[in-house]
ZAMARGU-4260 file (C-alpha; in steps of 0.2 Angstrom, whole numbers, plus 5000, padded with zeros to 4 digits):
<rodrens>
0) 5199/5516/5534 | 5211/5503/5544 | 5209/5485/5542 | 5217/5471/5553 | 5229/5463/5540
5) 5219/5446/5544 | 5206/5449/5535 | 5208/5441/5519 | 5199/5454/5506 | 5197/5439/5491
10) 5181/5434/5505 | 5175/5452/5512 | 5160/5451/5498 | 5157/5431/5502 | 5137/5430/5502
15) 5134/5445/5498 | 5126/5452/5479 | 5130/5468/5470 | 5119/5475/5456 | 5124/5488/5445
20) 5116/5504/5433 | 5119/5515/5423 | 5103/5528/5421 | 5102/5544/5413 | 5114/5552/5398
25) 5126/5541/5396 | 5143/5548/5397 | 5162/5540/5392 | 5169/5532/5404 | 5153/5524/5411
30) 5159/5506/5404 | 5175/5509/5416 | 5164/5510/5431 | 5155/5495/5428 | 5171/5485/5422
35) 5179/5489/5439 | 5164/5486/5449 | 5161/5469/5441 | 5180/5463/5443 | 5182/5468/5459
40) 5166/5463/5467 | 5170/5446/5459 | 5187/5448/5468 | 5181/5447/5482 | 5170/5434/5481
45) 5152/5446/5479 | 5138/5439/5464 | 5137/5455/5452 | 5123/5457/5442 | 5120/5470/5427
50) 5103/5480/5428 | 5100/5482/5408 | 5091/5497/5401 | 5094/5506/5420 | 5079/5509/5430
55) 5066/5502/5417 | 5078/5485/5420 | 5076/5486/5436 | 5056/5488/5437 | 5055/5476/5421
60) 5066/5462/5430 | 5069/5445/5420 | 5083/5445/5408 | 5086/5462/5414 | 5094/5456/5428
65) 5108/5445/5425 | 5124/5440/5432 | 5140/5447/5427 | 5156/5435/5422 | 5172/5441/5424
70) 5175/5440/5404 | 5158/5448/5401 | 5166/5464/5405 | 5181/5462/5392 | 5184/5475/5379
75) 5173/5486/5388 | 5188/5500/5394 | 5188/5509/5375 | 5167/5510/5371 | 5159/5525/5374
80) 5143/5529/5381 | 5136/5510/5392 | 5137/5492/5385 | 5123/5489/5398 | 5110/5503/5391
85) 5103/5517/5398 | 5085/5523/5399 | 5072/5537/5406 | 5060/5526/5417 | 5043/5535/5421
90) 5039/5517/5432 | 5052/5520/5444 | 5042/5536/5449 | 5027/5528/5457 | 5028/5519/5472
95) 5020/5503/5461 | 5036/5502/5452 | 5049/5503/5464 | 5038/5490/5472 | 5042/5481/5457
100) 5059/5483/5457 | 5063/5479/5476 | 5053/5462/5470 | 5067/5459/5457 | 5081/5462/5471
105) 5075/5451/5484 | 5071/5438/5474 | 5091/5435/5467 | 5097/5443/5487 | 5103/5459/5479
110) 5106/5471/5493 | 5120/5484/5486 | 5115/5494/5474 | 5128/5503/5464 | 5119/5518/5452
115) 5129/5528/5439 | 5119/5541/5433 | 5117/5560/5436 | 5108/5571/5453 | 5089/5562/5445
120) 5097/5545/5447 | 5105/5548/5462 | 5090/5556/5469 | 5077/5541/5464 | 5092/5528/5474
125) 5091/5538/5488 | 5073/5538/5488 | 5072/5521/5483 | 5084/5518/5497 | 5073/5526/5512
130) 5060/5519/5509 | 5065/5501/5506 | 5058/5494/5523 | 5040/5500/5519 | 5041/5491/5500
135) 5047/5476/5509 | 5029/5476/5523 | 5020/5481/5505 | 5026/5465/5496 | 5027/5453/5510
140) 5007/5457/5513 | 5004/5456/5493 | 5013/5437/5496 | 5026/5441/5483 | 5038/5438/5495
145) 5040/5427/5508 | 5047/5434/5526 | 5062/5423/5524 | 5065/5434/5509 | 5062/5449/5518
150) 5074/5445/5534 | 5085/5441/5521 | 5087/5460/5515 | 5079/5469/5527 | 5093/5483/5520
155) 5099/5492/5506 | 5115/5500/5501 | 5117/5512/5491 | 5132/5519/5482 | 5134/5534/5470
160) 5143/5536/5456 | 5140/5553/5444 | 5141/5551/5424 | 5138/5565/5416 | 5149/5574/5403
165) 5141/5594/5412 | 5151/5592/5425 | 5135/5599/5432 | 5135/5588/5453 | 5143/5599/5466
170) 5154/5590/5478 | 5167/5583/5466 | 5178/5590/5455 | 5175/5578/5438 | 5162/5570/5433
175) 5163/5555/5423 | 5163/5560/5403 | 5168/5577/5405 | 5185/5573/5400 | 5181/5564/5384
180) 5167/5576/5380 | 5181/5591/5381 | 5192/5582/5370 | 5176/5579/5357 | 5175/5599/5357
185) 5193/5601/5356 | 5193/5590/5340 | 5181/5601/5333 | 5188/5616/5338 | 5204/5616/5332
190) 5196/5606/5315 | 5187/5622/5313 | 5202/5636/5317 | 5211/5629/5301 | 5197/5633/5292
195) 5192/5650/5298 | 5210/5656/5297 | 5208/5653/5278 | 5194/5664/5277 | 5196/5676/5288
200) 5180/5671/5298 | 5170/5672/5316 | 5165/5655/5322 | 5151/5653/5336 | 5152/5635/5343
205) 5139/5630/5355 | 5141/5617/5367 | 5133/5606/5381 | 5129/5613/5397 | 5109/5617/5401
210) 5113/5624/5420 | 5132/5623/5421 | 5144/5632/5410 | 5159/5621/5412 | 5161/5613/5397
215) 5161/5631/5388 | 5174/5639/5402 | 5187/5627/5399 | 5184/5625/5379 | 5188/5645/5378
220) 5201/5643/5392 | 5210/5628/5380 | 5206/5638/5364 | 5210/5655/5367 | 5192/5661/5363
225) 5186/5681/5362 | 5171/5678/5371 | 5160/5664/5383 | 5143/5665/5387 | 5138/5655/5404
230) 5123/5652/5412 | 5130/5657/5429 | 5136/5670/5423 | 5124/5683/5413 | 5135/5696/5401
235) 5132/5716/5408 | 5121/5726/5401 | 5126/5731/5385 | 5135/5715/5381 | 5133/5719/5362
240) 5144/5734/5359 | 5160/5728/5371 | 5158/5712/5362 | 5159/5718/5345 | 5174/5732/5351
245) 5181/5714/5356 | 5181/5708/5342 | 5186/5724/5330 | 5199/5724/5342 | 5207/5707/5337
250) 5206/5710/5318 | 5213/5725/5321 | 5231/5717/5327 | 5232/5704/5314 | 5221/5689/5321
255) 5212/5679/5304 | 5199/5673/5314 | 5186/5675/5330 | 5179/5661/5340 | 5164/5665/5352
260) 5160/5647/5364 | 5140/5648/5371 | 5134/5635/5383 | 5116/5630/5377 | 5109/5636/5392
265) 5115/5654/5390 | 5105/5668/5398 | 5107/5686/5398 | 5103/5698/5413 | 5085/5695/5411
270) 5083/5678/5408 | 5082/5679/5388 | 5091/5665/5379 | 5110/5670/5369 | 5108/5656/5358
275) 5120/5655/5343 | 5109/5664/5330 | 5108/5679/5342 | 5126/5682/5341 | 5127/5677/5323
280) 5116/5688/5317 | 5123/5702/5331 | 5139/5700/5321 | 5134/5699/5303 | 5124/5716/5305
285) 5136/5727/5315 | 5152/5721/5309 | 5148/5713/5291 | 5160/5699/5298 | 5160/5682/5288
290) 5153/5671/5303 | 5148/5652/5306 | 5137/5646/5319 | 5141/5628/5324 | 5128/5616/5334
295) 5139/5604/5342 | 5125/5591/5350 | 5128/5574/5352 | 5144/5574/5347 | 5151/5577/5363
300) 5143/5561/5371 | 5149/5550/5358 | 5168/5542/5353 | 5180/5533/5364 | 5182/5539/5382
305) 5199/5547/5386 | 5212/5540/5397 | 5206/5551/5411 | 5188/5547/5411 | 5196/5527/5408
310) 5206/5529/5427 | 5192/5540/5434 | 5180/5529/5431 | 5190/5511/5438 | 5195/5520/5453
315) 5177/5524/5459 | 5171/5507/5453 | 5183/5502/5463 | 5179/5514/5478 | 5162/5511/5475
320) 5165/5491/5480 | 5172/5497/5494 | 5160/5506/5500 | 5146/5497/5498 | 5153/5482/5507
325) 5160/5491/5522 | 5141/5497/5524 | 5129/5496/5535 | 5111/5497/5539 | 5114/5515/5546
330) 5127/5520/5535 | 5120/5534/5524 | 5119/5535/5505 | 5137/5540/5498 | 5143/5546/5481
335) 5159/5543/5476 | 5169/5561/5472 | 5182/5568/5466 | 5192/5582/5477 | 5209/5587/5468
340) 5219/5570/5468 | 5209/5561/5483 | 5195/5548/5483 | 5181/5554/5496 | 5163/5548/5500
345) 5152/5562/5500 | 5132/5560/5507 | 5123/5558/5492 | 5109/5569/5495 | 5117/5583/5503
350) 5128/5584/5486 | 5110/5583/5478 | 5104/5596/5488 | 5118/5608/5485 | 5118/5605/5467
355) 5098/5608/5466 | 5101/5623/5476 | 5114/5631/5462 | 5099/5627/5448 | 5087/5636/5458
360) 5097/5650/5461 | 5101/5652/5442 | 5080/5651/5442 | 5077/5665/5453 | 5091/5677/5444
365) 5104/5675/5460 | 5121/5671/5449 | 5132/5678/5460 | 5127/5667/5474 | 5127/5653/5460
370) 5143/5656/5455 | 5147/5652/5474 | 5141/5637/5476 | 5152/5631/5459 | 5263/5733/5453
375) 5278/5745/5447 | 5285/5737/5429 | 5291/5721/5433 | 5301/5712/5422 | 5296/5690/5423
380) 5307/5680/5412 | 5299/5663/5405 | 5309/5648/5396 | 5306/5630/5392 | 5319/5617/5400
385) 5321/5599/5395 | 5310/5588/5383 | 5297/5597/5377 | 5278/5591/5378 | 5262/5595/5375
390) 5254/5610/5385 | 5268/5621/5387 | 5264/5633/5375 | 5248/5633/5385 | 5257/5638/5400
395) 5267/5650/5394 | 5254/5658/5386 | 5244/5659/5402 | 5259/5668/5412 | 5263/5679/5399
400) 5244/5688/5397 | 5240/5687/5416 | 5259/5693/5420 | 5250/5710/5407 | 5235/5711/5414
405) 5246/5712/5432 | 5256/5728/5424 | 5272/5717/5420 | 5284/5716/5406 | 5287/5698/5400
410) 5302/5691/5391 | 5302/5677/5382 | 5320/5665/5386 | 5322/5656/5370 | 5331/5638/5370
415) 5332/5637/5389 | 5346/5640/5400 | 5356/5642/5386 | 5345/5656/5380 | 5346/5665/5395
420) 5367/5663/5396 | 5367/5670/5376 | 5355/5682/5378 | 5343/5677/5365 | 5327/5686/5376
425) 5316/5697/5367 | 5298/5703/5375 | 5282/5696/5374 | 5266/5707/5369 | 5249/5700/5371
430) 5247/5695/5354 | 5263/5685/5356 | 5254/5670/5363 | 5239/5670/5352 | 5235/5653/5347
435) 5249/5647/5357 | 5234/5634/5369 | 5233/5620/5356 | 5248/5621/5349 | 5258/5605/5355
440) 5281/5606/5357 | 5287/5622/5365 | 5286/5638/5353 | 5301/5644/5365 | 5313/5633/5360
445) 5318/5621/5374 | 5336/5612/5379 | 5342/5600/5393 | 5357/5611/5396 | 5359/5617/5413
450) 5365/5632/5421 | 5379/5627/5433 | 5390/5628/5417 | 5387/5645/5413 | 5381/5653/5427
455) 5394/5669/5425 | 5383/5672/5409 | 5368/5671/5417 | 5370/5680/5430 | 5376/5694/5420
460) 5361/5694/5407 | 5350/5693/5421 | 5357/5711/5426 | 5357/5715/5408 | 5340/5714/5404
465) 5333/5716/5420 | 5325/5703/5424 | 5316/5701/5441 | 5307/5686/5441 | 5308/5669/5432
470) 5294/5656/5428 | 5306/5638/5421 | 5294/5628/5412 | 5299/5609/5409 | 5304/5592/5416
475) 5317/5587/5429 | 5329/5597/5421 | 5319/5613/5425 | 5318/5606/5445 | 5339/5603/5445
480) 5343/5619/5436 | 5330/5629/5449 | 5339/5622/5462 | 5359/5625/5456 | 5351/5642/5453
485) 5346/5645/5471 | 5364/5637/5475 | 5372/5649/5468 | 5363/5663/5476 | 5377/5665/5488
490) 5389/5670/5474 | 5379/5679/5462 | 5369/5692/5470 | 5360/5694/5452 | 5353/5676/5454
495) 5341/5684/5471 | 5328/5684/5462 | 5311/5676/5468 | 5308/5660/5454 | 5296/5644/5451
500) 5296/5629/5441 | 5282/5622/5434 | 5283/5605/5432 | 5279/5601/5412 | 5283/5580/5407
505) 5280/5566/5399 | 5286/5556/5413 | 5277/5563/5425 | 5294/5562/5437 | 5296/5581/5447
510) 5297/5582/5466 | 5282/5591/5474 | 5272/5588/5462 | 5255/5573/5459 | 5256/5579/5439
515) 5264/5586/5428 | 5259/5596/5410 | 5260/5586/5397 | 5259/5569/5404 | 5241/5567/5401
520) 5242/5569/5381 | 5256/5557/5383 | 5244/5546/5393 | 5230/5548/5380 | 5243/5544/5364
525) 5249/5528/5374 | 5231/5522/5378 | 5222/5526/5359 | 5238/5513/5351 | 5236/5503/5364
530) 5216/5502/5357 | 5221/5500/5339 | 5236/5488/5342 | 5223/5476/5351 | 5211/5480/5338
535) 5222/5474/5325 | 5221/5458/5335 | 5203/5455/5330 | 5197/5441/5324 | 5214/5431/5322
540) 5222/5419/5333 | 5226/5422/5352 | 5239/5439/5353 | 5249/5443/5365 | 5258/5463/5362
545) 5271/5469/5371 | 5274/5486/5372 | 5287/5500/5378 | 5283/5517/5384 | 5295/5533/5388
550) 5297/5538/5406 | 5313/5536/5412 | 5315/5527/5426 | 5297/5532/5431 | 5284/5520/5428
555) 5271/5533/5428 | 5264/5531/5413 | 5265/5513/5409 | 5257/5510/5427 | 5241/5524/5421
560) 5242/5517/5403 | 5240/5498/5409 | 5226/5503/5420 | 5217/5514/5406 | 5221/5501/5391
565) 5217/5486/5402 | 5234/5479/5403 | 5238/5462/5412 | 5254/5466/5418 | 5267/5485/5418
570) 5283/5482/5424 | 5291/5497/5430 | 5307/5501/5439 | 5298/5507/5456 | 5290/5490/5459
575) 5306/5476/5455 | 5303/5460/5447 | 5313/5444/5444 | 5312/5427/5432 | 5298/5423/5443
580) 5288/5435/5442 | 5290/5436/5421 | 5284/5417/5426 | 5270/5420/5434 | 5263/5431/5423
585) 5267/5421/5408 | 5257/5408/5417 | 5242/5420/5421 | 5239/5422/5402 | 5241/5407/5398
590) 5226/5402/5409 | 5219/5418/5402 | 5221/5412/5383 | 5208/5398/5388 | 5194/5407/5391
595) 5185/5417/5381 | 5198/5430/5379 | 5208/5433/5364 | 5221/5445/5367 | 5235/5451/5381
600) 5244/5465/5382 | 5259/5470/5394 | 5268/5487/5395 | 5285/5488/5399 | 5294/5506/5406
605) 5309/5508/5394 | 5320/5510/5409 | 5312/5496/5421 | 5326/5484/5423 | 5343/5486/5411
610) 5344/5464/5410 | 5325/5461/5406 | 5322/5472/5390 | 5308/5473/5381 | 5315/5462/5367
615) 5320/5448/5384 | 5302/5451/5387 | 5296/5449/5369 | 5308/5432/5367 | 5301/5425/5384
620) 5281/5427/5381 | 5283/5421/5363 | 5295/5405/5370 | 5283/5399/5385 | 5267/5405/5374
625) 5272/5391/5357 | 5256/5384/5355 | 5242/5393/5363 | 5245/5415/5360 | 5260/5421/5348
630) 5268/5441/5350 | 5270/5457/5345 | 5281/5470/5351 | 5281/5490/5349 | 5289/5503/5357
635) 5280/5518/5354 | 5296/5531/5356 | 5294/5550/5354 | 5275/5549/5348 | 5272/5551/5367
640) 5279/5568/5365 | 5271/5574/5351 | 5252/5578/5347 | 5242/5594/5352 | 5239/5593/5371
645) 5222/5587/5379 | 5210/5599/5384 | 5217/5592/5403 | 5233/5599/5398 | 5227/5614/5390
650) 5216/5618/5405 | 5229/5614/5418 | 5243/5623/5409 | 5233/5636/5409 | 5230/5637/5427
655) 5248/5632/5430 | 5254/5647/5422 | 5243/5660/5429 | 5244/5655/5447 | 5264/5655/5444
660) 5263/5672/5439 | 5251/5680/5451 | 5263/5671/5467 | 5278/5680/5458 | 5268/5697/5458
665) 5266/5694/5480 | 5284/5689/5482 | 5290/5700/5473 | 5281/5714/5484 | 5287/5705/5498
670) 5306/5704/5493 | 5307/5723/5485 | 5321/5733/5497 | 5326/5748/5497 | 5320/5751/5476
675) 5328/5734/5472 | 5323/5714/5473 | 5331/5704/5482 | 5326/5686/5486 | 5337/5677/5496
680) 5324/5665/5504 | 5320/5649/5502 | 5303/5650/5501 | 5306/5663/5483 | 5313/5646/5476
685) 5297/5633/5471 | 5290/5623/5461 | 5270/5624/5459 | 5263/5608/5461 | 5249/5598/5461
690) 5245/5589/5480 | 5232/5578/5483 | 5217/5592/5484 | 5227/5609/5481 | 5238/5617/5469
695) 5255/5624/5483 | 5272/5629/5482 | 5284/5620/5492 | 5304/5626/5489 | 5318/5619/5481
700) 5328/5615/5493 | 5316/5606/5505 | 5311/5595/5490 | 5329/5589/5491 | 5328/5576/5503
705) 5315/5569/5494 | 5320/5566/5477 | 5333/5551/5467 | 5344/5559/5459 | 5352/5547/5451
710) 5337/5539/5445 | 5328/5555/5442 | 5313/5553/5452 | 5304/5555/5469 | 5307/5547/5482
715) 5288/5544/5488 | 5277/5545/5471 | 5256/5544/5474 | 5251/5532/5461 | 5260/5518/5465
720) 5244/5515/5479 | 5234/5513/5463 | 5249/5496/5457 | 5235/5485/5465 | 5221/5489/5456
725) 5229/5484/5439 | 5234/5468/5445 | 5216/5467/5452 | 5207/5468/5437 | 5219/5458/5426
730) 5212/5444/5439 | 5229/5441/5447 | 5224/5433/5465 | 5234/5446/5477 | 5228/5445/5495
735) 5235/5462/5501 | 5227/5471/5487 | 5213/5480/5493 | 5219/5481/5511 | 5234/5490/5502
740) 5222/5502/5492 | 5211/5505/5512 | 5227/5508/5522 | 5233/5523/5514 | 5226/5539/5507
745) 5215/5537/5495 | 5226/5544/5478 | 5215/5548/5463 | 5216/5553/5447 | 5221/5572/5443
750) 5211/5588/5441
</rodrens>
């Protein structure tokens, strides 16, 4: 929405009072939500209260209901499930009770109500909502109320934010705690692979997911599973037999071990439960297979939440402000959602209605419509280019089966471009890639070398072994070497071939695309030291760390880090500083220190500014901080590259990978002449990238123009609209902060 730049935002919420709940599960990431809806309502000038024990507080009133401090929400960003409590409230369900709880808003001149909670909270808002003019005539006769009182709040906002790790509420893309719970299962999961490789076992591993199936489907997607069972999705008749042929099959080419994922809520054709024992003892009978049936439970709820469930939840606390205070008596009930990488406000109930409707058709046995509402041999090259980084292998892997299953022959390029100048290219069966989804580092081999160099050999082995694709996985040195590639088409006829990048990084720093593979593990590893260095803080005098992260010159990840760890400053080489600003921040903690709080932290891009380095910085805070906070530096170096990849990473590489390949398969239909290829195009040049809402491929050479070279960067980069928020909730006092976050798109976290 535009905003005239007079209005000052530190006074938008001035008189006006915001509750917040969480009700329901609780799910990771919840603490987030409330942390950014408490700061920022303070910031602009709104009372926040906390509703304990969630609807049951509300009813119950007194302590319940109290007022929420700015340092009351400290430490908050790393705890799982909600500080503030959760509870199932049968009060709430009569008319008496939400009497009750009106009572308890009016009396304190609460009229925003923000809920986190799942479609049963959200529903009982919304209801709450409608019907909040009749409540107010039933306690103004009843005398509780005077009809001061009642003018007084003769509305109720109402804004929605959905926590729940099922990812189970149609109209957005991510729940809150889906993330997290993912990486609980993937903990498991590859915990468990060692051990079943050792003996040669099947291992059943049963997941969340009564109605919706999505924490299985991306668990078997990151693991490389034989087999899911989904509710939406019913196994054909016969089920039994293809999927013991499965898995004789994969014994059969050498694999140690089977691993079968089942959502609890797993149905077959007739509405009979597939539960874990079913399969088990389907297993043990017809193939006399060693086989383990795991129950996963509560685990998945439990444990810190992950960097994206921190962001996603502080950006729809933040939205969620935002929304209620531009409200109005007729604006209806919104929920915040996810669509790709935008922030949107949905109606709440239509969302509700859609999501009922998927239950009720999984009820009556209509999956399909369920399900709804949720060439000649081709020879593709793939290589690894640049650093390597986590969900690669994931990528590759991806490409490689869905490139078989299209009829193609696919050639692993080992070590890069200069793999592909020296030949060293050898094809890839399906069996190949086994295993290769939680592996982290490129099993490929990967270089920085590019190909301008050697293009003479290139081109010629490209003729030599045929190649008529290629898929160039990796950083920024994938996106240059794609483009001198497509430069030197003109030359070499050999290099007219259709090819893609996918963008694979830590730093997060390729043209055309919001995200790359890899940067999310990298984002997690930042954020989980980040954690344990504050933690080693505790209990001893006032700490201030300083810390450096990788990135080149992009300030990707020290930016997301700050927001995800809850930093009070990341200064990156997109956004300049100078002595003063170092001043003014040294000045912030200093105030900071006298409070309540105990501990600072400050990230520092490695490449943010060549004079202020991180030990400048490290020397400054400890100099002006004598007395009152002492530092600690750390850069955290290649760790960030390390790891096995997040089940984002996994999940997106996968998706990466196969959408690369299955493009490749229509161009090259489109560029085959006369029995040969021949792509000469600029539209058979691209890099696959994540925009806003959509996965597109834009070409190389229009993504020139909008790329520093010299700095290795975009020009324009999405997430610097989210610089604001940081500063926000650190408590800086910046008067164009919101309006900066209102005036332009609304950039989200990532799925």
């Amino acid at each position: 929405m535009q905003r005239s730049a007079s209005v000052d935002p530190t006074k938008m919420g001035v008189g006006k009072a915001i509750a917040v709940l969480t009700s329901g599960g609780d799910a990771q990431g919840m603490n987030a939500a409330v942390r950014a809806t408490v700061r920022v309502g303070i910031y602009t000038g709104a009372k926040v209260y906390f509703v304990h024990e969630g609807y049951q507080g509300l009813v119950d009133g007194g302590d319940n209901i109290r007022q929420a401090t700015w340092e009351s929400v400290s430490m908050m960003l790393q705890l799982g499930g909600t500080v503030i409590g959760s509870a199932r409230c049968q009060d709430f369900r009569s008319k008496e009770g939400r009497a009750k709880a009106a009572c308890n808003l009016v009396k304190l001149g609460i009229t925003n109500l923000c809920v986190i909670g799942g479609d049963g909270s959200l529903t009982g808002a919304n209801e709450f909502r409608n019907e909040w003019s009749e409540l107010l005539q039933i306690l103004l006769k009843a005398g509780k109320i005077t009809a001061e009182e009642a003018k007084r709040s003769s509305h109720l906002n109402i804004v929605g934010m959905v926590g729940s790790i099922d990812n189970d509420f149609c109209g957005t893309d991510m729940t809150i705690g889906t993330d997290s719970a993912l990486h609980r299962i993937m903990e498991v999961v590859d915990a468990i692979t060692t051990t079943a490789q050792s003996h040669q076992r099947a291992f059943i591993l049963e997941v969340m997911g009564r109605h919706c199936g999505y924490l299985a489907l991306i668990t078997a997607l990151a693991c490389g599973a034989d087999w899911v069972f989904i509710p939406e999705m019913p196994p054909d008749e016969g089920w039994e037999d293809h999927l013991c042929r499965r898995l004789t099959y994969q014994r059969s080419i050498g694999n140690r071990l089977n691993v079968i994922i089942v959502a609890e809520g797993a149905l077959d054709r007739h509405g009979k439960p597939i539960t874990c024992d079913i399969i088990k003892n389907l297993v043990t009978k017809k193939l006399g297979f060693d086989t383990r049936a795991t129950i996963l439970g509560h685990v998945q709820r439990g444990g810190t939440p992950s960097a994206f469930d921190r962001i996603l939840g502080s950006r729809m606390g933040v939205e969620a402000v935002m929304a209620l205070l531009e409200a109005t008596p007729d604006t209806p009930a919104c929920v915040v959602s996810l669509s790709g990488n935008m922030a949107v406000r949905l109606p709440l109930m239509e969302c509700v209605q859609v999501t009922k409707e998927v239950t009720k058709a999984m009820a009556e046995g209509r999956f399909e419509e369920a399900v709804k509402l949720r060439g000649n041999n081709i020879n593709i090259a793939i290589m690894n280019v640049g650093a390597p980084c986590a969900g690669m292998n994931a990528a590759v892997r991806s490409a490689v089966r869905i490139g078989i299953l299209q009829g193609h022959s696919m050639l692993a390029v080992h070590d890069g471009f200069d793999g592909l100048a020296h030949g060293t290219i050898e094809p890839m069966t399906w069996g190949y890639v086994g295993g290769w989804t939680g592996k982290g580092g490129s099993n490929l081999g990967t270089k920085r070398s590019l190909p301008a160099r050697m293009i003479e050999e290139i081109s010629l082995n490209i003729a030599k072994f045929n190649i008529h694709a290629l898929v160039i996985i990796g950083g920024f040195e994938a996106f240059v070497g794609g483009l001198e590639l497509w430069n030197y088409r003109e030359k070499y006829e050999e290099l007219c071939i259709p090819l893609v990048v996918i963008p694979a990084t830590v730093s997060n720093n390729i043209p055309g695309s919001d995200f790359s593979i890899g940067a999310d593990t990298a984002l997690n590893t930042i954020t989980t030291t980040c954690d344990r260095i504050k933690q080693s803080a505790a209990g001893t005098k006032r700490r201030v760390f300083i810390i450096e992260t990788m990135g080149g010159y992009c300030g990707y990840l020290a930016t997301m880090a700050g927001l995800a760890a809850g930093a009070d400053a990341a200064y990156i080489y997109e956004e300049q500083f100078g002595i003063h600003d170092l001043e003014t921040n040294v000045e912030h903690l200093l105030e900071k220190m006298k409070t309540t709080v105990k501990r600072g932290l400050i990230l520092r891009n490695e490449k943010c500014n060549a004079n202020y380095t991180t030990d400048f910085i490290f020397n400054l805070y400890s100099e002006e901080g004598k007395g009152v906070f002492d530092c600690r530096k750390n850069v955290l170096g290649h760790m960030q590259q390390g790891g096995t990849p997040t089940p984002f990473d996994r999940n997106f590489g996968t998706k990466m990978g196969a959408k690369a390949v299955l493009w490749l398969t229509e161009k090259l239909k489109e560029c085959y002449r006369h029995g040969r290829i021949f792509a000469n195009t600029p539209d058979s040049a691209c890099v696959l990238g994540m925009k806003k809402r959509a996965m597109i491929f834009q070409p190389l050479s229009d993504l020139k123009e909008d790329t520093d070279s010299e700095h290795r960067i975009p020009k324009t980069q999405w997430w610097l609209k989210l610089r604001p928020i940081l500063k926000i909730l650190a408590k800086y006092k910046i008067i164009d902060g919101i309006l900066c976050l209102l005036n332009v798109d609304r950039a989200f976290f990532p799925f």
